[in-house]
C-alpha positions as CSV (number, residue, x, y, z in Angstrom):
1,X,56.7,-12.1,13.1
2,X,55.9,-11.8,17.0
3,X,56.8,-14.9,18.6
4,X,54.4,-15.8,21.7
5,X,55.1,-17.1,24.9
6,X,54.8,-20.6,25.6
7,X,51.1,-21.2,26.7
8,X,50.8,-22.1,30.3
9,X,49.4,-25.6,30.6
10,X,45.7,-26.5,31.5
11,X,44.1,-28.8,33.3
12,X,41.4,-30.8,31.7
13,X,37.8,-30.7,32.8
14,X,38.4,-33.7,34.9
15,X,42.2,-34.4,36.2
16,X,41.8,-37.4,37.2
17,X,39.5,-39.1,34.4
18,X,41.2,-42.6,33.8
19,X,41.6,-44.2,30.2
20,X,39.3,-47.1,31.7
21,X,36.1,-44.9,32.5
22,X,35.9,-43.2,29.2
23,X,36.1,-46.1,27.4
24,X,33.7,-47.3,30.0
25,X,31.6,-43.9,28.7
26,X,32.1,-45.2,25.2
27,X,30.4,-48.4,25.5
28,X,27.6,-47.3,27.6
29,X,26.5,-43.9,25.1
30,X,27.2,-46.7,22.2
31,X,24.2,-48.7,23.6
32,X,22.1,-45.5,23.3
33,X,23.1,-44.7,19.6
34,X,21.8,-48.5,17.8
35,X,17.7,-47.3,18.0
36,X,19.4,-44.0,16.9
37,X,20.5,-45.1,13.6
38,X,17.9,-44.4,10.8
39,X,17.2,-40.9,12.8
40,X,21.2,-40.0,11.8
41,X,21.0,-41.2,8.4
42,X,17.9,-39.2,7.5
43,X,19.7,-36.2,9.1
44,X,23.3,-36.9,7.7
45,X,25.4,-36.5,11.2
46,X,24.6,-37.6,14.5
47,X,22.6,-35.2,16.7
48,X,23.5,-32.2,18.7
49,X,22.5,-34.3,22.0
50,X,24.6,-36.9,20.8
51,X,27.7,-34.3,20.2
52,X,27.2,-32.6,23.7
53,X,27.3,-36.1,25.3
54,X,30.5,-36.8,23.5
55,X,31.5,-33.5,24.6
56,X,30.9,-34.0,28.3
57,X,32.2,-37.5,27.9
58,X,35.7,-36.2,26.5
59,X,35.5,-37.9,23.8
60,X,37.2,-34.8,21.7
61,X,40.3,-34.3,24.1
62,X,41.2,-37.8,24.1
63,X,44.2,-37.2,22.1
64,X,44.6,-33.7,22.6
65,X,48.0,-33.1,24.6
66,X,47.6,-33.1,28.6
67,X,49.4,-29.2,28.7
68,X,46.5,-27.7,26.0
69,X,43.0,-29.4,28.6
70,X,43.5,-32.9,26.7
71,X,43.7,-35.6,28.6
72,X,46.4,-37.3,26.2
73,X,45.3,-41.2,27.0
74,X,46.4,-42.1,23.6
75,X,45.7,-44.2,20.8
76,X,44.8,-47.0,22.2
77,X,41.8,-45.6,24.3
78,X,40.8,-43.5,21.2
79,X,40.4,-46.9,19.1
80,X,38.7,-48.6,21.8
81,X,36.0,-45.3,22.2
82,X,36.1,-45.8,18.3
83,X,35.3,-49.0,17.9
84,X,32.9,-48.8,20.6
85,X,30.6,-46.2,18.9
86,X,31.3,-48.0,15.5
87,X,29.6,-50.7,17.2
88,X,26.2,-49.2,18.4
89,X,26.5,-46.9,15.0
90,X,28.6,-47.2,11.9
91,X,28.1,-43.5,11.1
92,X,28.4,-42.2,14.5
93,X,31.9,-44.5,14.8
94,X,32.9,-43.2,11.9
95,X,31.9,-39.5,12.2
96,X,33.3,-39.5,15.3
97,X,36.8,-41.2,14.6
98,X,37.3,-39.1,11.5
99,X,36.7,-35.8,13.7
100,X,38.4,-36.6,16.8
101,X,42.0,-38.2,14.9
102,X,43.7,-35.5,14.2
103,X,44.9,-33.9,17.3
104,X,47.3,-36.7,17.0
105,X,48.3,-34.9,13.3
106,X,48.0,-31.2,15.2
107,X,50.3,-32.6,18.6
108,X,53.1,-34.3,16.0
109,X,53.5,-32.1,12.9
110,X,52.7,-28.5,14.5
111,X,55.4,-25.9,16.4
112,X,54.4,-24.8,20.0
113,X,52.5,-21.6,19.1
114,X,50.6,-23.2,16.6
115,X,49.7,-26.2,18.9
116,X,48.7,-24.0,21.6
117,X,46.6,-21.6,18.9
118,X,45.1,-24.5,17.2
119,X,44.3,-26.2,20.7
120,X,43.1,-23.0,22.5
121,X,39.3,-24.5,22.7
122,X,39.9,-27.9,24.3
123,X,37.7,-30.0,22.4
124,X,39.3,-30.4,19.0
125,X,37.1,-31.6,15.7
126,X,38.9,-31.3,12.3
127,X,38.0,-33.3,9.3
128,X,40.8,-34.1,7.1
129,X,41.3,-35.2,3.2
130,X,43.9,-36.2,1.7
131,X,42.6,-35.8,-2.2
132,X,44.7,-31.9,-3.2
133,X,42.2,-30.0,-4.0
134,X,41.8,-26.3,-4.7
135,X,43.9,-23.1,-5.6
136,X,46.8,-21.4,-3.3
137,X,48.3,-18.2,-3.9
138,X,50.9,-16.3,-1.9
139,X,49.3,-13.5,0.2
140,X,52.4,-11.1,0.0
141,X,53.4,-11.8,4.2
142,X,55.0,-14.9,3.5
143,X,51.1,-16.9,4.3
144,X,48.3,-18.1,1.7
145,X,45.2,-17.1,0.0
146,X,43.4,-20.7,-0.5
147,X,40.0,-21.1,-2.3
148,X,38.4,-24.3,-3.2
149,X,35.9,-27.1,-2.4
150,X,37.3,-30.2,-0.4
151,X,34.8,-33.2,-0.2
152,X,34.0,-36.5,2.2
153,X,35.2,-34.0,5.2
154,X,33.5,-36.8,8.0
155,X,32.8,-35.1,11.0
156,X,32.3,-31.9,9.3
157,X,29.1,-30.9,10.7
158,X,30.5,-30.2,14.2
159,X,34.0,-29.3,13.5
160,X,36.5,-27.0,14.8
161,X,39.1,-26.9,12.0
162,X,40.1,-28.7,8.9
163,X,42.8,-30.1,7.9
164,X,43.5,-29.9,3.4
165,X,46.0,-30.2,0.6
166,X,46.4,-28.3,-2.2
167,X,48.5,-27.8,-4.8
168,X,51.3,-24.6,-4.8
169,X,54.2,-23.9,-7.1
170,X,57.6,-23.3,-5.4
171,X,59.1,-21.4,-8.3
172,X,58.4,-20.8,-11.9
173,X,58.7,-23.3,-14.4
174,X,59.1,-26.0,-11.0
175,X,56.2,-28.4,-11.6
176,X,53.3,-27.9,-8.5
177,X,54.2,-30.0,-5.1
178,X,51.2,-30.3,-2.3
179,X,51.1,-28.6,0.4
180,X,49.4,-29.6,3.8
181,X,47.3,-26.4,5.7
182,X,44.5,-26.1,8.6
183,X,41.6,-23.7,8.4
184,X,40.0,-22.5,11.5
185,X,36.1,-22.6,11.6
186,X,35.3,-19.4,10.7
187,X,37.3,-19.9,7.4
188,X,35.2,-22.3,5.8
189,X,31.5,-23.3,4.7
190,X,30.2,-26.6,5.5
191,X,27.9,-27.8,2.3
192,X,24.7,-29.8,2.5
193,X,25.8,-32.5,0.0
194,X,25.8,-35.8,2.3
195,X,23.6,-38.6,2.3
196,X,23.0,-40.2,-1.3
197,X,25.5,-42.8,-0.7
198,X,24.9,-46.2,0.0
199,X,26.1,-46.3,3.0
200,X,27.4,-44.3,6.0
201,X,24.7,-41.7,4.9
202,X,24.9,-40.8,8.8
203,X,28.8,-39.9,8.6
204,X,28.7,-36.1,8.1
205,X,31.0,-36.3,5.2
206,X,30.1,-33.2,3.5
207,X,32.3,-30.9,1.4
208,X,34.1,-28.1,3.0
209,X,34.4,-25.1,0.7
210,X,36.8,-22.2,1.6
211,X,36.7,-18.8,-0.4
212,X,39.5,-16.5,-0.3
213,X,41.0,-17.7,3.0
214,X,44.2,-16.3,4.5
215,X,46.0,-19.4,5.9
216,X,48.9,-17.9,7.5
217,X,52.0,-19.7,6.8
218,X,52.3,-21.5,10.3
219,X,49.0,-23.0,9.5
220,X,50.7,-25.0,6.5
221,X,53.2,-28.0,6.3
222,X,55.1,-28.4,2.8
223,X,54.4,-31.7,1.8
224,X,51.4,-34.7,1.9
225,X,50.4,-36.1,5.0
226,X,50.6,-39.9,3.6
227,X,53.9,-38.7,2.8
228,X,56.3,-37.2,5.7
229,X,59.0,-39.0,7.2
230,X,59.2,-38.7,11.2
231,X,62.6,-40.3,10.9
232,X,63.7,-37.7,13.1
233,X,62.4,-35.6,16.1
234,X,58.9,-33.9,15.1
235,X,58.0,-31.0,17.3
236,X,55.5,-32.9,18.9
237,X,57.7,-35.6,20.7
238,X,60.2,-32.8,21.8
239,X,56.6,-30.9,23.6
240,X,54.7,-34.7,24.9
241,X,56.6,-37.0,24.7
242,X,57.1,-40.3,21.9
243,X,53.2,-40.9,21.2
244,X,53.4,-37.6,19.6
245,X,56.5,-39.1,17.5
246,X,54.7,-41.5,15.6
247,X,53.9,-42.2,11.7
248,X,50.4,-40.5,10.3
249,X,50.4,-42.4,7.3
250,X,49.9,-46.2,9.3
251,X,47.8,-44.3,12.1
252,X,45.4,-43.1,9.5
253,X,45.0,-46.6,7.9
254,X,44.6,-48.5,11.5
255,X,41.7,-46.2,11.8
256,X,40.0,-48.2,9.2
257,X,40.4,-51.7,10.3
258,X,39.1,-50.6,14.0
259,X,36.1,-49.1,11.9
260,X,35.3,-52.1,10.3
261,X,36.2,-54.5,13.0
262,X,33.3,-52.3,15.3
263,X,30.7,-52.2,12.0
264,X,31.4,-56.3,12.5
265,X,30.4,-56.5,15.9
266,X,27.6,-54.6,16.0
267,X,26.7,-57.1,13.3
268,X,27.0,-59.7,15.4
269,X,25.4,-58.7,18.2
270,X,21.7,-57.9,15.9
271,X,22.6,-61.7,14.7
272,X,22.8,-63.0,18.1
273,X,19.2,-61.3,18.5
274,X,17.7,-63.0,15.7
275,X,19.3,-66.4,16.8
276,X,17.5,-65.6,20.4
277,X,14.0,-64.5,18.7
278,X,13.7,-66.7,15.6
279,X,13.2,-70.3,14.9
280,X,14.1,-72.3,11.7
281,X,12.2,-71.8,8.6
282,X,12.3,-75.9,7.6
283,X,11.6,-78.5,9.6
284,X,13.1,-79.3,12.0
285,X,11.1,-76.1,13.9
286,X,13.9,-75.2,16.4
287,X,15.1,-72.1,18.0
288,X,17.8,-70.8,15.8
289,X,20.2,-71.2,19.0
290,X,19.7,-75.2,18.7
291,X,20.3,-75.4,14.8
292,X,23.8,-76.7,14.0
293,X,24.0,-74.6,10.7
294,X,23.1,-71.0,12.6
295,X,25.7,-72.1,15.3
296,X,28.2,-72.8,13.1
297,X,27.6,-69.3,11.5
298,X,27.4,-67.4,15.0
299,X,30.9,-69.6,15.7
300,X,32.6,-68.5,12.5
301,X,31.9,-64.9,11.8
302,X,32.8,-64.8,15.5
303,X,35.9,-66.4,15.6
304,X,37.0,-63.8,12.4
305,X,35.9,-61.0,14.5
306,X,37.7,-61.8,17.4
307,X,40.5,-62.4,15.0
308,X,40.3,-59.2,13.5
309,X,40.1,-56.9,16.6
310,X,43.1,-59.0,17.8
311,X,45.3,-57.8,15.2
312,X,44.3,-54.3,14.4
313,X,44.4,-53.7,18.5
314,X,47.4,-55.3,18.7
315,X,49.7,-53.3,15.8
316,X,48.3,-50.2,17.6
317,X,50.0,-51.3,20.5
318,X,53.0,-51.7,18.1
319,X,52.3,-48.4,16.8
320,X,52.7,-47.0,20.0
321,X,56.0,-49.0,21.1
322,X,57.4,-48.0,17.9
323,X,56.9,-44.6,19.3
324,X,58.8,-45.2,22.5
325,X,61.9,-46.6,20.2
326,X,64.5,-44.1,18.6
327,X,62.7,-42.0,15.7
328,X,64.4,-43.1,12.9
329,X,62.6,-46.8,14.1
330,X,59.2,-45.1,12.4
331,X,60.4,-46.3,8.7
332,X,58.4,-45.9,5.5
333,X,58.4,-49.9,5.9
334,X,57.5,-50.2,9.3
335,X,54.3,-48.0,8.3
336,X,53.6,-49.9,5.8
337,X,53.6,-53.0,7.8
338,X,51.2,-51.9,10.2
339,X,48.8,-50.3,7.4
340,X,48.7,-54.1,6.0
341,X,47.5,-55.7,9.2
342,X,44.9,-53.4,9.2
343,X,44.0,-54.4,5.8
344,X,43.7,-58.2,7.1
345,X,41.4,-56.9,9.6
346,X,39.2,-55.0,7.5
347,X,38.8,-58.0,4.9
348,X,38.4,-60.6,8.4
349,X,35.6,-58.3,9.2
350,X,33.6,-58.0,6.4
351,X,34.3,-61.8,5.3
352,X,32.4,-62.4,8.6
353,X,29.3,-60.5,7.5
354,X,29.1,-60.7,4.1
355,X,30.2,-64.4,4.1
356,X,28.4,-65.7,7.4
357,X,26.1,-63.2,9.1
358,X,24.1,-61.0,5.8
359,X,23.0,-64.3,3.7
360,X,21.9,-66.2,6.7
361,X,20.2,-63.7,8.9
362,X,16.9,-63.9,7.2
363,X,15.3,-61.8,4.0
364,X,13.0,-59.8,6.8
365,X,16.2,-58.9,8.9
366,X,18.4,-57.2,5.7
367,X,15.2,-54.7,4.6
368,X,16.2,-51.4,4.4
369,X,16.9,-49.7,7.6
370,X,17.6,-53.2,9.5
371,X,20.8,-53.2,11.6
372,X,22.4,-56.2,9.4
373,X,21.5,-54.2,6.1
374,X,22.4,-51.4,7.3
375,X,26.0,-52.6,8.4
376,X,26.0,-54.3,5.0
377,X,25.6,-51.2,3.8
378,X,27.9,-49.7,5.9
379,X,30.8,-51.9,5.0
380,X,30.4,-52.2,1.7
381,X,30.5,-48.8,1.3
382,X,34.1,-48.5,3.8
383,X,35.9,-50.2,1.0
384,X,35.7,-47.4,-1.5
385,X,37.3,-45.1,1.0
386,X,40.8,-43.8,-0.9
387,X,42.8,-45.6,2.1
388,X,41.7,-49.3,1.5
389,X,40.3,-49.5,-2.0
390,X,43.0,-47.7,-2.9
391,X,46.2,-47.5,-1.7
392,X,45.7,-51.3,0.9
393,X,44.3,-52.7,-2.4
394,X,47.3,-53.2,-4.3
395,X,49.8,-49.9,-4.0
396,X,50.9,-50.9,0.1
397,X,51.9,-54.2,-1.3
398,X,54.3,-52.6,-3.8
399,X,55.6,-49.9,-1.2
400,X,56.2,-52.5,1.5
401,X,58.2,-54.5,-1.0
402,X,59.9,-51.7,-2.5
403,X,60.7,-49.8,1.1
404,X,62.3,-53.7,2.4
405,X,64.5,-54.5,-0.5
406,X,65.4,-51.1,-1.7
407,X,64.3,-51.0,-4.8
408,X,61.8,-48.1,-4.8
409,X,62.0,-45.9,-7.5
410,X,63.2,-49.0,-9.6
């Protein structure tokens, strides 16, 4: 195999872009995307307009490394931009987010030609599931011939790779183990199957079918992403620096509870609206802003949201100093820790709207295609995502337990 030369680094569009402006970007396109809304769930993704200004913003390069035309600001930025599209549109948010997180994977797990191959165009997009789907076979040159259909791909509609599993068999008679690979654009089919769900119809979670795919063997990691230990060095911290030493499996599952925590607020803020424009419907006939019961509501589902955005910001930032410790600090426990405060943050959050802001804000504001249905909607439909109906449901618990005392495999 012919090695390559390490890539020479490049500069970003624009060098001296600051973490604070583009979240400033963030919050100002997020105010744009809220009359948006019903136009991306009709169409499934949000608009091409809407992807060139996230384009231009830098939305995509937020994680990519500074040496490949990123501008490497880190997680923190990327959930704040996150959470601030999440807030002006659950879709968009989520679209977005599930696009845009994987450099992080790409900069961590990859080797330095495959970094600088995969990150050749700048702006990265790539989709990711975790479900093993589809058939690999061995091509003959050491790579892969993969076929299959991989579905709820968000931010499939604009992307530039994908990440998938599958299933291979080391040897014969060896039971199958998964295998991680990334497919190039040009390798697979986006299908028009999005949109019947109850909510996040906007998400551009399609299917991604590939048919008879060479995946060269750089291009593939043996093992599940939920799954690999960064105990020691990845190749990513020994190119960046620590942020691209940290655990995928707790990053993945923040991801959620900043999703939520912007669905909430965006809640919030249509409530606040109706408390402005409406009066009570019993006597006595008061601006909704003056009745103790609607202030109480406003108070609590406020307070939970604050709560909420509290913690999930706050174990990024222990995310990332976890990072800057020793690698073998990133334990299958310390993970797990942090995928459980995201959990709290994802229940705080939707506590406040289904519990406080839904039954109270009115029978004409929940209709279909209102902003407090539609985060509803939205929300309800976040908790049967694999990550927190799944695995923060009950099987984190049991992991967190088992990884503290010792006992896993017990």
């Amino acid at each position: 195999m012919t090695t390559l030369a390490p890539a020479a680094p490049v500069a970003p569009p624009e060098p001296d872009l600051t973490a604070d402006e583009i979240i400033a970007r963030a919050e100002a396109l997020a105010a744009t995307l809220v009359d948006r809304q019903a136009e991306t769930e009709r169409r499934g993704f949000y608009a091409e307009d809407t992807h060139e200004a996230f384009a231009r913003a830098g939305f995509y390069r937020i994680l990519v490394p500074r040496r490949y035309g990123g501008y490497e600001f880190g997680p923190e930025t990327f959930m704040k931009v996150s959470m601030a599209l999440a807030r002006g549109c659950p879709s968009t948010g989520w679209m977005y987010l599930f696009g845009a997180a994987h450099a992080l994977v790409v900069g961590t797990l990859f080797d330095e030609e495959t970094q600088a191959e995969l990150f050749a165009g700048g702006d990265f997009i790539c989709p990711a599931t975790v479900a093993p789907a589809g058939v690999a076979q061995p091509d003959g040159e050491g790579g892969w011939i993969v076929d299959g259909t991989w579905n709820y791909c968000s931010g499939a509609p604009y992307a530039t790779h994908f990440i998938g599993h599958t299933l291979v068999f080391p040897n014969e008679g060896e039971p199958p183990v998964p295998m991680l690979f990334i497919a190039p654009r040009e390798r697979f089919e986006r299908l028009d199957d999005w949109g019947a769900q109850l909510g996040l119809k906007g998400s551009g979670s399609h299917s991604i079918r590939i048919e008879n795919g060479r995946i060269p063997a750089r291009h593939t990691l043996g093992g599940h992403l939920s799954q690999l230990a960064i105990t020691e060095a990845t190749p990513g911290r020994n190119l960046h620096g620590p942020e691209y030493g940290g655990g995928p499996l707790s990053f993945m599952l923040l991801e959620l509870g900043v999703l939520a925590v912007g669905m909430a607020k965006g809640a919030l803020d249509a409530y606040e609206q109706l408390m402005r424009a409406r009066t009570t419907t019993f006597f006595p006939i008061v601006p909704r802003t003056e009745d103790p019961d609607y202030q109480f509501r406003y108070g609590e589902a406020t307070g939970m949201i604050a709560a909420a955005e509290a913690a999930v910001l706050h174990a990024t930032q222990q995310w990332q100093e976890l990072c800057l410790e020793e690698p073998a600090a990133f334990t299958r426990e310390a993970e797990l820790r942090l995928a459980t405060i995201s959990r709290e943050a994802v229940r705080l959050a939707w506590r406040a709207v289904e519990g406080q802001l839904f039954p109270t804000a009115g029978s004409s504001s929940v209709r279909a295609g209102e902003r407090v249905e539609r985060v509803w909607r939205d929300m309800s439909t976040l908790h049967s995502h694999a990550g927190n109906g799944v695995f923060l449901s009950s099987l984190a618990n049991r992991e967190l337990a088992q990884a503290h005392f010792g006992t896993a495999g017990q």
